[in-house]
C-alpha positions in Angstrom: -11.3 115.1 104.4 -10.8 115.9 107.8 -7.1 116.7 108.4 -6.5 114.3 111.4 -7.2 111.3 109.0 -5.3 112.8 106.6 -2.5 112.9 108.7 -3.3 109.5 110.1 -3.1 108.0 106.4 0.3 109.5 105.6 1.8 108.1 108.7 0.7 104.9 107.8 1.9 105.4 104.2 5.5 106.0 105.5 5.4 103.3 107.8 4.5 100.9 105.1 7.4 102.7 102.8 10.0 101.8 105.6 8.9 98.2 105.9 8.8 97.8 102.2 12.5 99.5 101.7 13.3 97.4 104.6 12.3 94.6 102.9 14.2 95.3 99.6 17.1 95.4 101.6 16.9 92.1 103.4 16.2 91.0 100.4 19.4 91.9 98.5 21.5 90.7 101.5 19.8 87.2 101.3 20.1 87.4 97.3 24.2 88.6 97.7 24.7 85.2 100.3 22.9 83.2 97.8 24.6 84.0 94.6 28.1 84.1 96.4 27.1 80.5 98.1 25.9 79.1 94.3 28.9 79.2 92.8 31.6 78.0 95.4 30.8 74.4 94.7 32.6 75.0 91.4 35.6 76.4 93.0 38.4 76.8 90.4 42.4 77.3 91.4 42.9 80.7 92.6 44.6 82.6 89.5 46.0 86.6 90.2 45.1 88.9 88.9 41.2 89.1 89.2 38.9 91.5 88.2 35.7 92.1 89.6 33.2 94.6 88.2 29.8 96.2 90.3 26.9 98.2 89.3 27.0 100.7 92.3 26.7 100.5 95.7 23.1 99.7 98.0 23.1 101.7 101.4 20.6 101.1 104.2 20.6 104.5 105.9 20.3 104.0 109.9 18.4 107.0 109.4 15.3 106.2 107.5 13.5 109.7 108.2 15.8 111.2 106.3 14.8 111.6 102.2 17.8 109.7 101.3 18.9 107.6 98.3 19.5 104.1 98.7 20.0 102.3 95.3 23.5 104.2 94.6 24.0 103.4 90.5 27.4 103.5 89.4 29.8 101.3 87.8 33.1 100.4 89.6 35.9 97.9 89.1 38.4 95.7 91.7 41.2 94.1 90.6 42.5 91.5 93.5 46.6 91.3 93.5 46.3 88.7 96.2 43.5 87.3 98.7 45.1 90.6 100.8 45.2 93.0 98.3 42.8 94.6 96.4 42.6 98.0 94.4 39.3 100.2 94.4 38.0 102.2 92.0 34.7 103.3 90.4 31.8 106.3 90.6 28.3 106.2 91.8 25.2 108.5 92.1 25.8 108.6 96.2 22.9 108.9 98.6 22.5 112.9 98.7 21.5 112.3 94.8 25.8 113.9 93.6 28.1 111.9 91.6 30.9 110.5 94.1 34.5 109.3 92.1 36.5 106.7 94.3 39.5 105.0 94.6 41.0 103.0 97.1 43.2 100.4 99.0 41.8 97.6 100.5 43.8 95.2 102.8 42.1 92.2 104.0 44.5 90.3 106.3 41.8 88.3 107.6 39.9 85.0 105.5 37.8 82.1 106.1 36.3 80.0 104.0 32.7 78.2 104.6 31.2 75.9 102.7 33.4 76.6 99.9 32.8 80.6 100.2 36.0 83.1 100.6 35.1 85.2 103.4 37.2 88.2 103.8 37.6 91.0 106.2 40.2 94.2 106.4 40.1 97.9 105.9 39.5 100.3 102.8 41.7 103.5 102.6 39.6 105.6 100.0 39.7 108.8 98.3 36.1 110.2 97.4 34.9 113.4 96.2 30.7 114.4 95.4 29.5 114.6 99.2 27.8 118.1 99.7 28.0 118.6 103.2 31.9 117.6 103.7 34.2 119.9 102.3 31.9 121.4 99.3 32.0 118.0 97.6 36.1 118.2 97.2 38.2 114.9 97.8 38.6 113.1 101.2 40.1 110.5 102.3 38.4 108.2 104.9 38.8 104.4 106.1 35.7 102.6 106.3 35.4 98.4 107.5 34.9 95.7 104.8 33.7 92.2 104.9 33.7 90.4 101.3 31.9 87.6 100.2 33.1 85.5 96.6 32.3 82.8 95.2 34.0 81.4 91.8 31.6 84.3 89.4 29.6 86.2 92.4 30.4 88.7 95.2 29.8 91.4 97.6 31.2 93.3 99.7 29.7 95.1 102.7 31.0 98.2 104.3 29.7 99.8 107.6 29.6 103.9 106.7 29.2 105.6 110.7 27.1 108.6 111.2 29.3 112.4 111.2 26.3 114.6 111.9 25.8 117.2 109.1 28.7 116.1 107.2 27.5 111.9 106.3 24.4 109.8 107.1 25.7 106.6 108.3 24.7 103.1 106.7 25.1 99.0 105.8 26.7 99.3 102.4 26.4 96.4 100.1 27.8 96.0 96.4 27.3 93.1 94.6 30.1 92.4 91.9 30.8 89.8 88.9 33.9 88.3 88.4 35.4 89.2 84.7 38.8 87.9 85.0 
């Protein structure tokens, strides 16, 4: 085969990858706003603690050349003192293919609610360890944005990761979570 076809038909290929990854993603974001929105019509009085359980994290990378993992497995855990307070914790395969341990603070001073959804938004002081290129994958501790999203059983939360060139690829972070308790 003639090598400028070739390379025609592999740019094609990963131009189809990115829309199709794209498309997983909007997908999940639509999905999270749909099982959070489901459930608020059964709204229940608020009861403290709760616990909230995820399978991991989803990251859209800003940078899609890169060869980076996006499905982020894991298993983590929340457990809400109040609509302002919230304690982090959990591990996940993170998007340079290392296990990443977390655990964290989050404060959310700011709520709404629409159409019987609990919108939330504050900051997440966390302690993580597993990233390769920042500090040999030992602990850190960095502040990242969060918006949350709960309905009576169903969640998410999103998280806006920024770029630090060679040390993180930046990213939308989405976790979906169940409420146990």
């Amino acid at each position: 085969m003639d090598p400028a076809i070739h390379l025609r038909h592999a740019a094609v290929a990963a131009r189809t990858g990115k829309r199709r990854a794209r498309l997983h993603t909007m997908a999940l974001l639509c999905a999270s706003f749909y099982a959070a929105g489901a459930t608020a019509a059964d709204a229940v009085p608020e009861s403290w603690p709760q616990v909230w359980l995820n399978p991991g994290i989803y990251s859209y990378h800003f940078d899609t050349d890169k060869d980076l993992r996006n499905n982020n497995v894991g298993f983590g855990a929340e457990v809400m003192l109040a609509n302002e307070h919230v304690l982090m914790a959990g591990s996940f395969i993170n998007s340079n293919s290392a296990r990443t341990h977390y655990a964290g603070y989050e404060w959310r001073p700011w709520h709404w609610k629409l159409s019987g959804v609990d919108l939330g938004a504050g900051i997440m002081i966390g302690a993580f360890d597993g990233y390769p290129n920042y500090r040999d994958g030992a602990w850190f501790v960095a502040p990242l944005p969060m918006l949350s999203i709960e309905g009576r059983y169903l969640g998410a939360n999103f998280s806006l990761v920024p770029t630090y060139k060679d040390r993180f690829d930046g990213a939308l972070s989405v976790q979906v979570k169940l409420r146990v308790w």
